[in-house]
C-alpha positions in Angstrom: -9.4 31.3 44.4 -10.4 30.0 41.2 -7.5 27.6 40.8 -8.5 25.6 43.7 -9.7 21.8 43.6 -13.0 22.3 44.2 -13.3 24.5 40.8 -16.3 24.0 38.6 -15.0 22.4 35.2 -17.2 24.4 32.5 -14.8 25.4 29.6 -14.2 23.0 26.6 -11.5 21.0 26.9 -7.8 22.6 26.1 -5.7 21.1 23.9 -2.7 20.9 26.5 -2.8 19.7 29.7 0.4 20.4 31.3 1.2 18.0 34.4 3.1 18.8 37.2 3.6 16.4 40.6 5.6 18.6 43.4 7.0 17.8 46.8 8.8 20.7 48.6 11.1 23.0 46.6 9.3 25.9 47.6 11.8 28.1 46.3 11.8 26.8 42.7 7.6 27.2 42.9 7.2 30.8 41.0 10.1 29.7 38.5 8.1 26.4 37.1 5.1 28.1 36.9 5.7 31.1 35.8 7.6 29.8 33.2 4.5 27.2 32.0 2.0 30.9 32.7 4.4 32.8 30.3 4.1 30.2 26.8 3.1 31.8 23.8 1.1 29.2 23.3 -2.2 29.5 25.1 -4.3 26.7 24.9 -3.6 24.7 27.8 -4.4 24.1 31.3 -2.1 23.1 34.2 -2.8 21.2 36.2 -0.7 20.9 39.8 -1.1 18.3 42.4 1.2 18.8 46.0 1.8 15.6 46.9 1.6 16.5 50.5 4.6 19.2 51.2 6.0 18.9 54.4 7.2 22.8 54.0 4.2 25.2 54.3 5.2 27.4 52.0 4.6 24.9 49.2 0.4 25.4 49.7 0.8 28.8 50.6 2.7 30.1 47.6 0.5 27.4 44.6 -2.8 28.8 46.5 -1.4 32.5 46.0 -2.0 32.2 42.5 -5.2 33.4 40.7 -5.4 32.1 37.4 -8.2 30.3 35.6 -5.5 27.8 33.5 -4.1 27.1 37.1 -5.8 24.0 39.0 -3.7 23.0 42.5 -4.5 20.1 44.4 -3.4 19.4 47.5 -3.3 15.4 48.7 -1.2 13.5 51.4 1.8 12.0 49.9 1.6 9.2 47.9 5.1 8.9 45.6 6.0 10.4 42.5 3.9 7.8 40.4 0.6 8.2 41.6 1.0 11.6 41.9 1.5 12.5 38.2 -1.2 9.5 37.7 -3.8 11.8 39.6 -3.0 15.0 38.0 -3.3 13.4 34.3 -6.8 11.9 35.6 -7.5 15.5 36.3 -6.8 17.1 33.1 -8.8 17.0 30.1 -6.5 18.1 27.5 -5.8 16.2 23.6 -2.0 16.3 24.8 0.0 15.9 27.9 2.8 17.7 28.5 4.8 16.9 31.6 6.5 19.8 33.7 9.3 18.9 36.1 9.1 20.5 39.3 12.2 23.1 39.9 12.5 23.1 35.9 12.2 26.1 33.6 10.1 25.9 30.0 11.2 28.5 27.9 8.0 30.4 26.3 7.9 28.5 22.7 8.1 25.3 24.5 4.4 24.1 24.0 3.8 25.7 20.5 6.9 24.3 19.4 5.6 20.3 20.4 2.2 20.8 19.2 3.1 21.9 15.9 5.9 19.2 15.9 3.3 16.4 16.5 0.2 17.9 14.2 3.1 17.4 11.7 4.2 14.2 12.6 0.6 12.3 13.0 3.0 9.0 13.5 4.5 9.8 16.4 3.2 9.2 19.3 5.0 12.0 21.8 7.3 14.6 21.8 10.9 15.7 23.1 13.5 18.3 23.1 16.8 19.3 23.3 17.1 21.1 27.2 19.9 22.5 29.4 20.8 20.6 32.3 21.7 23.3 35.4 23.6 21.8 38.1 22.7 23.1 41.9 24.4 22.3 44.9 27.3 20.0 45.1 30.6 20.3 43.7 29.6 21.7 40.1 27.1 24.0 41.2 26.1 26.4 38.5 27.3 23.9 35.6 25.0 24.1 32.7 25.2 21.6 29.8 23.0 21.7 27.0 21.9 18.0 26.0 21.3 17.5 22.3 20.6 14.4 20.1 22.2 13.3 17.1 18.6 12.6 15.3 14.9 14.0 15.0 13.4 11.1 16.3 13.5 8.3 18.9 12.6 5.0 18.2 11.6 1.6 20.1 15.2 0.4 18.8 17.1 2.9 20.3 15.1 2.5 23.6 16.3 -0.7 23.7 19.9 0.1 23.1 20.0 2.8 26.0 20.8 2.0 29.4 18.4 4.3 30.7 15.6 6.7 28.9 17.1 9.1 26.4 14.2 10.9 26.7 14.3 13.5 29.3 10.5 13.0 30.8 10.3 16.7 32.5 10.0 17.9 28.7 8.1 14.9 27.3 4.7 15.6 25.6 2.6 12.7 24.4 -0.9 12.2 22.9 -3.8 11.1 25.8 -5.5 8.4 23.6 -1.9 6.6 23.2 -1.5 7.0 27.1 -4.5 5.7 28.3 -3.7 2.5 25.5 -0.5 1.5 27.4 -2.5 2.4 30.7 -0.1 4.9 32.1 2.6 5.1 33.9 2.6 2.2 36.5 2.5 2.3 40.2 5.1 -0.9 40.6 8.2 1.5 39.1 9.1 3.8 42.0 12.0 5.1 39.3 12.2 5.0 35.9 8.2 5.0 35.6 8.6 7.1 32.5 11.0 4.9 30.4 9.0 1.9 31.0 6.3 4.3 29.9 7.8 5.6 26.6 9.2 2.0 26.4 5.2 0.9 26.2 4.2 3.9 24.0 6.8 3.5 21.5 4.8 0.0 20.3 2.4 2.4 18.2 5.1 5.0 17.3 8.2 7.3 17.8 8.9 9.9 19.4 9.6 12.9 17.4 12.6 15.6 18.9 12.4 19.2 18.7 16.2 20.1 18.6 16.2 23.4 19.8 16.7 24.2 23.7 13.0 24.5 25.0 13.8 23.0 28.6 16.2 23.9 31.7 16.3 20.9 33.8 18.0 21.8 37.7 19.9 18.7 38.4 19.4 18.7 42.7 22.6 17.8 44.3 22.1 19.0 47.6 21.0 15.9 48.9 25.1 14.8 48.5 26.6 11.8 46.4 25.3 9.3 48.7 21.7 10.2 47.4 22.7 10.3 44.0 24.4 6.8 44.2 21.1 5.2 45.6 19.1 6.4 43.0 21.2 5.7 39.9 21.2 1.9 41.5 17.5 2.2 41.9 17.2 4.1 38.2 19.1 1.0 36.4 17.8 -1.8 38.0 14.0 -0.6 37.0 15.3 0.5 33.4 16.4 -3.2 33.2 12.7 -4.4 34.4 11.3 -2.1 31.9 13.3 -3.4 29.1 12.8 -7.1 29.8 9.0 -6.5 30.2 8.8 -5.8 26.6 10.4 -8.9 25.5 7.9 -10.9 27.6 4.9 -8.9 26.0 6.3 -9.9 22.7 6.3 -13.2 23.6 3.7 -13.8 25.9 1.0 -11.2 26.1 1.8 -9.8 29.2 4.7 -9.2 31.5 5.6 -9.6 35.1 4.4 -6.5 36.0 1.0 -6.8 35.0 0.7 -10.1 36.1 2.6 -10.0 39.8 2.0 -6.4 40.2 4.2 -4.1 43.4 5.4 -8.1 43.7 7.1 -8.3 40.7 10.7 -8.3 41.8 10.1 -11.0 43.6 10.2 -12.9 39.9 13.1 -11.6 38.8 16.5 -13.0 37.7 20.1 -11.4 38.3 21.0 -9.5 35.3 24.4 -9.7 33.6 23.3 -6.3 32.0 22.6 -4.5 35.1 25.5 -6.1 37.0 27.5 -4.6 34.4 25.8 -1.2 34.3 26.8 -1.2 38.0 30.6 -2.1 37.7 30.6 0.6 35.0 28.9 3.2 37.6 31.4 1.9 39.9 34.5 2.5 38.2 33.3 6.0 37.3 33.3 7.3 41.0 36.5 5.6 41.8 38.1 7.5 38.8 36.3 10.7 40.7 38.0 10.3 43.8 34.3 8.8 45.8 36.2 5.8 46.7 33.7 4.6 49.2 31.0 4.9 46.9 32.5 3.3 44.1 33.8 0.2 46.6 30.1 -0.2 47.5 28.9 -0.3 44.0 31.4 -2.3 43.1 30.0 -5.0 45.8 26.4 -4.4 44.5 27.6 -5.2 41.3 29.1 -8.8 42.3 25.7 -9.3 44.4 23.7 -8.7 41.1 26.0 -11.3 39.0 29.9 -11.7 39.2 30.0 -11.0 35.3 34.3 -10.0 34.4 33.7 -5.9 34.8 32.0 -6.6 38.1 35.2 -8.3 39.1 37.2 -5.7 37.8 35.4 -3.1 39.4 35.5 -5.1 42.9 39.9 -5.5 42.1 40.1 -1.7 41.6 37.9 -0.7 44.7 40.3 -2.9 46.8 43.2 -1.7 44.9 42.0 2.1 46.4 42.1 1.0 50.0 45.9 2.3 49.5 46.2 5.8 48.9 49.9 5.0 46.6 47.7 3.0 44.3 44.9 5.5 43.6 46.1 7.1 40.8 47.2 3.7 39.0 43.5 3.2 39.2 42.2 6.0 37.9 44.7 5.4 35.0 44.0 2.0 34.7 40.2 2.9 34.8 40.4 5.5 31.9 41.2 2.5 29.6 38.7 0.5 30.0 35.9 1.2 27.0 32.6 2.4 29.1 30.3 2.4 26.4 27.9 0.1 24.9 28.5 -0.4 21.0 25.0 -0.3 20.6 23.8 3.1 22.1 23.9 6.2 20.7 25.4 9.6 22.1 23.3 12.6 22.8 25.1 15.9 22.1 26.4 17.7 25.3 27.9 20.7 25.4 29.4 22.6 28.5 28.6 26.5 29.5 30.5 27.4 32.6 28.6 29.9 34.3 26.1 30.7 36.4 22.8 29.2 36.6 20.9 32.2 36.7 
């Protein structure tokens, strides 16, 4: 097969390299792909790294290809992070376009980034507008199309978010800025790409296309529980990410660089985060997850008993009682959610299915 690892590298360089790290979802395999096979742009490579699949079909069906823009590599698993590490040290390509596994580009996707940074020689990546398509769970074959209210995303309004506006599945970004920052870094099991963008956005913005290029499949088979953990996980290395860039601006260096997979050892309790927290909290109480929202609500006072961490431990007690549930969700639909300071990305909602 000529996509294999152990193919010879004789062809000039491409001006895409498109990136993909996958673990299982076998069935999603042909969809990502296929989609990435099918651009109308054609100047790229891909560049696929299994980062060792439990399920067999995962090898079976990215060796079944036969296509010379194709390259799989198979390793044991590593984690997400030095997984998409190793496939961007495999590629050659000007730009890097990152490809979520399970996700869907539709075919003017590449053309559409390229052209948008040739145009914008300031900007140091790109982004679009994408569909979010919910499977499994409760709102299974949701689709809402995500939008933003500008054509470009600076290091202030990084700053402001909670978490990456950015969506990173649909993120394309120039090599020679990447390899600046020095990648994305191994400490950050989540949010390795905000801290990223967060890093690249010292030498430029990032410039949106606002057209739908990108369906994201939001996995929810895992259950809420899973979902919980990794939204705790998610803003707690946002926050890191964040408060690494005000100690390069004052010092040179941050935590990270210095303490390494230590860092969190060095870290203080955040008000912000403790905060973030209640607010997560209060949100599944007001869904009806009333254990999950009483456990957030506890995490939140562990991280700092700040006033909405308080609140949010009240109202979680409060739902103990089955008479007082729907007080609290009232009460809990008054209380203002949103940061002054962050912007809103445009969402729209299709009801439908995801097919």
């Amino acid at each position: 097969m000529r996509n294999r690892e152990t193919t010879a590298v004789t062809k000039p360089a491409p001006k895409v390299s498109v990136v993909c790290a996958w673990y299982n979802r076998a069935d999603y395999i042909r969809d990502t792909i296929d989609s990435i096979l099918a651009q109308d742009f054609d100047d790229f490579e891909m560049v696929v790294v299994n980062d060792g699949s439990p399920d067999p079909r995962v090898r079976q069906l990215l060796d079944g290809y036969d296509d010379p823009r194709l390259r799989v590599i198979h390793q044991e698993n590593r984690g997400f992070t030095p997984t998409i590490r190793r496939a961007i040290q495999e590629s050659r390509g000007e730009l890097i376009a990152v490809q979520g596994a399970g996700d869907i580009s539709l075919p003017q996707r590449l053309g559409r980034q390229v052209a948008a940074l040739e145009q914008d020689g300031a900007a140091v990546g790109s982004g679009t507008s994408h569909e979010n398509i919910m499977i499994g769970g409760r709102t299974d074959g949701l689709r809402l199309v995500v939008d933003f209210p500008f054509d470009e995303v600076t290091r202030r309004e990084l700053l402001q978010q909670i978490g990456s506006p950015l969506n990173h599945g649909d993120l394309m970004y120039r090599r020679s800025v990447y390899d600046r920052v020095g990648g994305y870094r191994p400490f950050f099991r989540f949010g390795q790409d905000f801290d990223l963008t967060l890093r690249m956005s010292r030498y430029g913005h990032f410039r949106i296309c606002r057209e739908v290029l990108y369906q994201r499949m939001v996995f929810f088979a895992d259950g809420i529980a899973s979902q919980v953990d990794r939204s705790l996980a998610q803003l707690k290395y946002a926050e890191i990410a964040k408060g690494c860039v005000a100690e390069v601006d004052r010092w040179g260096s941050d935590v990270v660089d210095i303490f390494g997979a230590n860092a969190g050892l060095f870290l203080k309790p955040s008000g912000f985060i403790a905060r973030a927290k209640a607010k997560t909290a209060l949100k599944y109480l007001r869904m009806g997850h009333f254990e999950d929202g009483a456990y957030l609500a506890e995490v939140a006072m562990r991280e700092k008993a700040v006033p909405l961490a308080v609140a949010a431990r009240i109202m979680a007690w409060a739902c103990r009682f089955p008479v007082s549930r729907k007080l609290v969700s009232q009460v809990v639909g008054m209380i203002p959610m949103k940061d002054r300071r962050e912007f809103s990305l445009l969402v729209s909602r299709r009801i439908g299915n995801a097919e």
